[in-house]
DSSP file (Angstrom, degrees, kcal/mol; ACC not computed):
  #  RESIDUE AA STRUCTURE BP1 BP2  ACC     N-H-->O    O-->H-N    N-H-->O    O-->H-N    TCO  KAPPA ALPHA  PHI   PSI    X-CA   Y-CA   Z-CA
    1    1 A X    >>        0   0    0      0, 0.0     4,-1.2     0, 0.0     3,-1.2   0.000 360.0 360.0 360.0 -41.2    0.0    0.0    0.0
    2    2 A X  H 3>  +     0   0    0      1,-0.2     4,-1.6     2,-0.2     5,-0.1   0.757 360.0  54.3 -78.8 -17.2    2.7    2.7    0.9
    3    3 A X  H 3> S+     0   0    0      1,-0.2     4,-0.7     2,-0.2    -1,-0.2   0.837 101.6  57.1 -83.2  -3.7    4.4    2.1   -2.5
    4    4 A X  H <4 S+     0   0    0     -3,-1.2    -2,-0.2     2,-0.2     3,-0.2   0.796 107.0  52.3 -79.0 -31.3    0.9    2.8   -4.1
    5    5 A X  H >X S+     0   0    0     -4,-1.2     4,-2.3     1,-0.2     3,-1.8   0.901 102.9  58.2 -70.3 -51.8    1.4    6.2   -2.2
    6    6 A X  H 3X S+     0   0    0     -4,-1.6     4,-0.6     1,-0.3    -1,-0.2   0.800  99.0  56.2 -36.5 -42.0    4.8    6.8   -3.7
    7    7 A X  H 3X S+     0   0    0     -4,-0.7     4,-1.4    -3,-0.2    -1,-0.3   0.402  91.6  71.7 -99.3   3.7    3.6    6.7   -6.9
    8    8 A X  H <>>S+     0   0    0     -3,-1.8     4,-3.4     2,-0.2     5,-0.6   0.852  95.6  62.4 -68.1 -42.1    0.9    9.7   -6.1
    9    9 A X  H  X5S+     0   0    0     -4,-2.3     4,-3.2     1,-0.2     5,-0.3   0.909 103.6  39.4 -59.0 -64.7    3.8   11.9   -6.0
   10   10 A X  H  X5S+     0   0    0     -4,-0.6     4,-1.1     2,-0.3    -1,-0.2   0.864 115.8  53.9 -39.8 -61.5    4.9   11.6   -9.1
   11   11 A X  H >X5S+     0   0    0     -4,-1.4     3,-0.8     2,-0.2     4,-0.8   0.846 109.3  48.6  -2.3 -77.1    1.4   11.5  -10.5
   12   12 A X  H >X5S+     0   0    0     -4,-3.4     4,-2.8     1,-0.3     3,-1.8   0.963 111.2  48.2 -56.8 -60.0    0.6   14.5   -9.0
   13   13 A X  H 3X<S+     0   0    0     -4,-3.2     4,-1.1    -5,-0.6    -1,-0.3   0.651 110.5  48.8 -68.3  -5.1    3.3   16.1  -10.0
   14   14 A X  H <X S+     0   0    0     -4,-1.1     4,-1.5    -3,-0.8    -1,-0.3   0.710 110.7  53.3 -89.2 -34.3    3.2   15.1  -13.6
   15   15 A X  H <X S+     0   0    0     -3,-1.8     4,-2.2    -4,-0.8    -2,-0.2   0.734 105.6  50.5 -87.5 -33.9   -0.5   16.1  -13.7
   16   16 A X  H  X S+     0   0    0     -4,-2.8     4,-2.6     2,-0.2     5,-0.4   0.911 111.1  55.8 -75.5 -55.0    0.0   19.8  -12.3
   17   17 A X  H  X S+     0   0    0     -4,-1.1     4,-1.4     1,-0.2    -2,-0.2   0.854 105.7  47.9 -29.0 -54.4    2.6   20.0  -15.0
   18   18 A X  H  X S+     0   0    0     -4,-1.5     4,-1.3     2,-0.2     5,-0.2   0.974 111.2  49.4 -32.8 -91.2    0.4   19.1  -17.6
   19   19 A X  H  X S+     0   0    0     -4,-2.2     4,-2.3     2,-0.3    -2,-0.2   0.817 113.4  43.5 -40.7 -54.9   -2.0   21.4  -16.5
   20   20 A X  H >X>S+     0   0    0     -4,-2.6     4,-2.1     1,-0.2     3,-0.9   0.977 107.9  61.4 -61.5 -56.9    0.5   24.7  -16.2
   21   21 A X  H 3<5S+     0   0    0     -4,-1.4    -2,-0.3    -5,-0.4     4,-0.2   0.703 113.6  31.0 -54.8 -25.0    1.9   23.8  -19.3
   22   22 A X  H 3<5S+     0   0    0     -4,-1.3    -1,-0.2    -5,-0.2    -3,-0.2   0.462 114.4  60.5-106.9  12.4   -1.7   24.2  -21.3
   23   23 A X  H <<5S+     0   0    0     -4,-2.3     3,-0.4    -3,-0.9    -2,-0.3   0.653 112.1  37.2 -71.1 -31.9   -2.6   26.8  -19.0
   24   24 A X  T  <5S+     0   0    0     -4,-2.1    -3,-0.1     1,-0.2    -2,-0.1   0.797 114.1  56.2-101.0 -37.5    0.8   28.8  -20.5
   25   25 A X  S   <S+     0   0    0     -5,-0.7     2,-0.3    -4,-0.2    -1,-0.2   0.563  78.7 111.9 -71.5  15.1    0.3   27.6  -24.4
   26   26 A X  S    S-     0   0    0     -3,-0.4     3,-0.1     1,-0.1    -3,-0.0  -0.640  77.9-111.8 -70.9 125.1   -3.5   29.1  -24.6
   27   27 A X        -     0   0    0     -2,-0.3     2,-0.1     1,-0.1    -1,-0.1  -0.396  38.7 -88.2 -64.1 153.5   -3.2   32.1  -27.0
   28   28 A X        -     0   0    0      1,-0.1    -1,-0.1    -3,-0.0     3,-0.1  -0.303  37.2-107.6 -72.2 160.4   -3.6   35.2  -25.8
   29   29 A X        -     0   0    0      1,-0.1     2,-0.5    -2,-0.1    -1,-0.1   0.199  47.7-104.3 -58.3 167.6   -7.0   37.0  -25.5
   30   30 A X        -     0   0    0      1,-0.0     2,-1.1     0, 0.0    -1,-0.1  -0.776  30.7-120.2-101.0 150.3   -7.4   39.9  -28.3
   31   31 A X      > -     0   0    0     -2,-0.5     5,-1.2     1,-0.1    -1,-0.0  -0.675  41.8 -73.2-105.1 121.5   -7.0   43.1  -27.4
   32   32 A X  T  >5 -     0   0    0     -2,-1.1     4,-0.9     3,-0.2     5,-0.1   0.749  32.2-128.5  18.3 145.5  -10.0   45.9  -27.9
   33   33 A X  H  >>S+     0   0    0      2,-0.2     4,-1.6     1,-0.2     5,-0.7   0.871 113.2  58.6 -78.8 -35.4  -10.6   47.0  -31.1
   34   34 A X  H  >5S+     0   0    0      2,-0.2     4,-2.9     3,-0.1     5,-0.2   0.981 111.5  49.8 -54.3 -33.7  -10.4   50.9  -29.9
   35   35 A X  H  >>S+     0   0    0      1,-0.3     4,-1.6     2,-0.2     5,-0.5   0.890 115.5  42.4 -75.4 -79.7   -6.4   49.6  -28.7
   36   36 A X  H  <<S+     0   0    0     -5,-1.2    -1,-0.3    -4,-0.9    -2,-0.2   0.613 113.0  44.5 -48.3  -6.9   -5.8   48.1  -32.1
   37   37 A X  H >X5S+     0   0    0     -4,-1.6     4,-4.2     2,-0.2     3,-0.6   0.773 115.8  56.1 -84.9 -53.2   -7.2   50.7  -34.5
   38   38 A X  H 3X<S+     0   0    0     -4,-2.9     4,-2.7    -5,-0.7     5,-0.3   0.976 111.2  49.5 -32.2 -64.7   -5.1   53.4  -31.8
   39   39 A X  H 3<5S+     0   0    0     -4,-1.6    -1,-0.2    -5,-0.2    -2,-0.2   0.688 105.8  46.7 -77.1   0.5   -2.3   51.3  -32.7
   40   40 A X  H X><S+     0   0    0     -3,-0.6     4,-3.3    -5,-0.5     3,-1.3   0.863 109.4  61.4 -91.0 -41.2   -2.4   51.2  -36.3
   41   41 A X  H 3X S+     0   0    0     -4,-4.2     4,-2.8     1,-0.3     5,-0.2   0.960 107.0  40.6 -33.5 -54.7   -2.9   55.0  -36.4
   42   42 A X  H 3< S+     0   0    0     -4,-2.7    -1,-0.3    -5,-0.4    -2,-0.1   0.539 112.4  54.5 -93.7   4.7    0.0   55.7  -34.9
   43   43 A X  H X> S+     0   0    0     -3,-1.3     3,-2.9    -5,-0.3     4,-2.4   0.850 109.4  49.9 -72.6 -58.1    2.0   53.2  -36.7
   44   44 A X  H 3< S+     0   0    0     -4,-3.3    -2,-0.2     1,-0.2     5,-0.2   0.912 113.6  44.2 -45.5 -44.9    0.7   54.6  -39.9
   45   45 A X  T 3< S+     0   0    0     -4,-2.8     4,-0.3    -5,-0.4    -1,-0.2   0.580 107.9  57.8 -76.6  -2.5    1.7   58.5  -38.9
   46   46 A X  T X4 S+     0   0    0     -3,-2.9     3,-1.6    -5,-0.2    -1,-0.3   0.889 117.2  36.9-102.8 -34.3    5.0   57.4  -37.5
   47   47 A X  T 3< S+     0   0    0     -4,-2.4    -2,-0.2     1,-0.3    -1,-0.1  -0.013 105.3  59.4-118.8  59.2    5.5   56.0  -41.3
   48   48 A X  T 3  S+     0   0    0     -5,-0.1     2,-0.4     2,-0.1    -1,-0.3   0.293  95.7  93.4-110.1 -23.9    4.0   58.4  -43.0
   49   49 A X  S <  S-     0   0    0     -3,-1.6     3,-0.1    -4,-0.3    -4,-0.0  -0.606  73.5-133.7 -69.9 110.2    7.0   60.6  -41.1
   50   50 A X        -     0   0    0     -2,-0.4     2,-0.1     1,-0.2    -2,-0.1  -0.024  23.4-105.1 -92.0-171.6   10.0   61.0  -43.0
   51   51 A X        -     0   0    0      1,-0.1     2,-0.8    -4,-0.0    -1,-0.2  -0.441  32.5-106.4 -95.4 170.9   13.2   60.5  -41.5
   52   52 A X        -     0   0    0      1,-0.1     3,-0.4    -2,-0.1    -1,-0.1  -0.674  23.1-153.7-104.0 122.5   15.4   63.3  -40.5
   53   53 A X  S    S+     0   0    0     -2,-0.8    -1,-0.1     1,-0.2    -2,-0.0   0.888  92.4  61.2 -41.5 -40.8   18.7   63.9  -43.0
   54   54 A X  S    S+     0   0    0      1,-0.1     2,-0.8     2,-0.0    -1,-0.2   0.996 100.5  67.9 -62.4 -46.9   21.2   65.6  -40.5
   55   55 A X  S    S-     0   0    0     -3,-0.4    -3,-0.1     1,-0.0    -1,-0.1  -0.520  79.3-142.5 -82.8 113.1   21.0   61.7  -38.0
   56   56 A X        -     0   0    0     -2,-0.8     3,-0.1     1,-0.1    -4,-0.0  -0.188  34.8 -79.3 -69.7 157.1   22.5   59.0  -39.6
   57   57 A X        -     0   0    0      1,-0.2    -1,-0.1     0, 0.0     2,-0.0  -0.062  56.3 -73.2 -54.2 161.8   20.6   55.7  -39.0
   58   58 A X        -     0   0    0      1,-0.1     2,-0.3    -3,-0.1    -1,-0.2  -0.203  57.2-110.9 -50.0 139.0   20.7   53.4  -36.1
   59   59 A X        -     0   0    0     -3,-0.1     2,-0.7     1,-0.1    -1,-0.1  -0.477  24.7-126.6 -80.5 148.0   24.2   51.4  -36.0
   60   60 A X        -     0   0    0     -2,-0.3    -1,-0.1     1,-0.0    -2,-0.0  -0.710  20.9-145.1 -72.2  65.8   23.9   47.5  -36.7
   61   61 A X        -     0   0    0     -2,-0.7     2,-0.3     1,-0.1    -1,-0.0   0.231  16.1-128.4 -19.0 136.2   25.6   45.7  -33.8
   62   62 A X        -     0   0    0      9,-0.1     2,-0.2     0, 0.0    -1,-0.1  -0.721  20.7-139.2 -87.2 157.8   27.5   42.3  -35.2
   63   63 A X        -     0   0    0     -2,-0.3     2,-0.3     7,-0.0     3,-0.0  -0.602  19.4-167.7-107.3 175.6   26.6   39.4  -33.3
   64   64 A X        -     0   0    0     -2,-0.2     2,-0.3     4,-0.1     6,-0.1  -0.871  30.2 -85.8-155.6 173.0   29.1   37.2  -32.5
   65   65 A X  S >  S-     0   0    0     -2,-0.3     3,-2.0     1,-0.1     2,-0.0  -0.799  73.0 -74.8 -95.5 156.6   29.1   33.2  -31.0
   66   66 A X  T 3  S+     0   0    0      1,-0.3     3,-0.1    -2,-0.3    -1,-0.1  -0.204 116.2  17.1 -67.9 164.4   28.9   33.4  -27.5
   67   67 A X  T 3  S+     0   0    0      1,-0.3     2,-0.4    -3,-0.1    -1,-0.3   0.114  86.2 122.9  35.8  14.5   31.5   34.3  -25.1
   68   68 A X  S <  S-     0   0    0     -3,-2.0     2,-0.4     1,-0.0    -1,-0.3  -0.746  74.5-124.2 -72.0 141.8   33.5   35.9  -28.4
   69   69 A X        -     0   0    0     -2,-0.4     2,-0.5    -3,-0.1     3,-0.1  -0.704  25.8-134.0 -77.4 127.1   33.8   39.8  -26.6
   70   70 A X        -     0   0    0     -2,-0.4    -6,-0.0     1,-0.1    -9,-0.0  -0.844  33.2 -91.8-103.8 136.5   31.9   41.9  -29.6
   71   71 A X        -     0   0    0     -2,-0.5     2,-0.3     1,-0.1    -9,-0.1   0.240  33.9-115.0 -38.3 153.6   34.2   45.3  -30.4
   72   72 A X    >   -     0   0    0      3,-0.3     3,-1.0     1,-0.1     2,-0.6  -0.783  43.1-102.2 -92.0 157.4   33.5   48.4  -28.7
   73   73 A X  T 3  S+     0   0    0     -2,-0.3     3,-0.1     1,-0.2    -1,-0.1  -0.519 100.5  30.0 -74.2 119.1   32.3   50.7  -31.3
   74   74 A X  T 3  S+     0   0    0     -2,-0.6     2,-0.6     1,-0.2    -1,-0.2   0.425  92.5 125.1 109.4  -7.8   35.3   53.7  -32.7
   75   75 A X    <   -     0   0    0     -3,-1.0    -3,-0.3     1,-0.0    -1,-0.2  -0.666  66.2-124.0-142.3 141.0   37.9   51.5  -31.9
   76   76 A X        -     0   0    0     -2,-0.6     2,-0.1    -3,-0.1    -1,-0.0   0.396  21.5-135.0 -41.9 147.8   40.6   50.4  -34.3
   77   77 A X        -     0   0    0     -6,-0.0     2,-0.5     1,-0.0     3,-0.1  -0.421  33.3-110.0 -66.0 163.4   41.0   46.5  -34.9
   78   78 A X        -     0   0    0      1,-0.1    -1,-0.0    -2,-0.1    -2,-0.0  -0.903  35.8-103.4-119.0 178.3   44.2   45.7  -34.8
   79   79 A X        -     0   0    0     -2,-0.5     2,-0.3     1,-0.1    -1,-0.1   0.203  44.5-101.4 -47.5-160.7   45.9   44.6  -38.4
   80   80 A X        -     0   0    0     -3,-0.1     2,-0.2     0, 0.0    -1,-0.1  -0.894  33.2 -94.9 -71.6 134.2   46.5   40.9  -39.0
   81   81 A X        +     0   0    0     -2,-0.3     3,-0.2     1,-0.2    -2,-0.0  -0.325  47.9 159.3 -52.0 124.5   49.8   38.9  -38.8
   82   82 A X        +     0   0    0     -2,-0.2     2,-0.4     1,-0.1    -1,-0.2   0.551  45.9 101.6-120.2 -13.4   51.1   38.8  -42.1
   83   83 A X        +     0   0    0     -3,-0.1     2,-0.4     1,-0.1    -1,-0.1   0.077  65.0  77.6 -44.1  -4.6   54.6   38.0  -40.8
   84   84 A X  S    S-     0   0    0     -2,-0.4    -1,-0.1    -3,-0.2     0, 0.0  -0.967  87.6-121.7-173.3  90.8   54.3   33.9  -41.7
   85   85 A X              0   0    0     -2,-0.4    -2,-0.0     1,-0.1    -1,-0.0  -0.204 360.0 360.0 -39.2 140.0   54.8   33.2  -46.0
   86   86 A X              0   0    0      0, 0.0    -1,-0.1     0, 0.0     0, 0.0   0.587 360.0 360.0 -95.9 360.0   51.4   31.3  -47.2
């Protein structure tokens, strides 16, 4: 009988999992038609807006594989060894 009890835990715990896990994958609800028409206005007016000449666009970051340290921006690489015949 007590090993029959043993196996509740596991059960149970398998079952609330279950249960969170299609409680978190439900889509979300939609949101108001006043919020979404608001937010297509003001999508539209921000590119209806042109951009301004004098500020150069946002800069691209490189990505890199992790743990590579990505350059700080403005400062020189330095050259390559070239010292070594190919």
């Amino acid at each position: 009988m007590s090993a029959l009890l043993w196996w509740l835990i596991p059960l149970g715990a398998t079952l609330i999992a279950l249960a969170w896990a299609a409680a978190r994958s439900r889509p979300r609800r939609a949101a108001g038609t006043h919020e979404t028409v608001g937010d297509m206005a003001r999508f539209r007016a921000a590119m209806r807006r042109p951009m301004p000449a004098d500020r150069p666009g946002p800069e691209r970051r490189r990505t890199s594989r992790p743990g590579t340290p990505t350059p700080r921006p403005g400062r020189a690489r330095r050259p390559a060894d070239r010292s070594h015949p190919a």
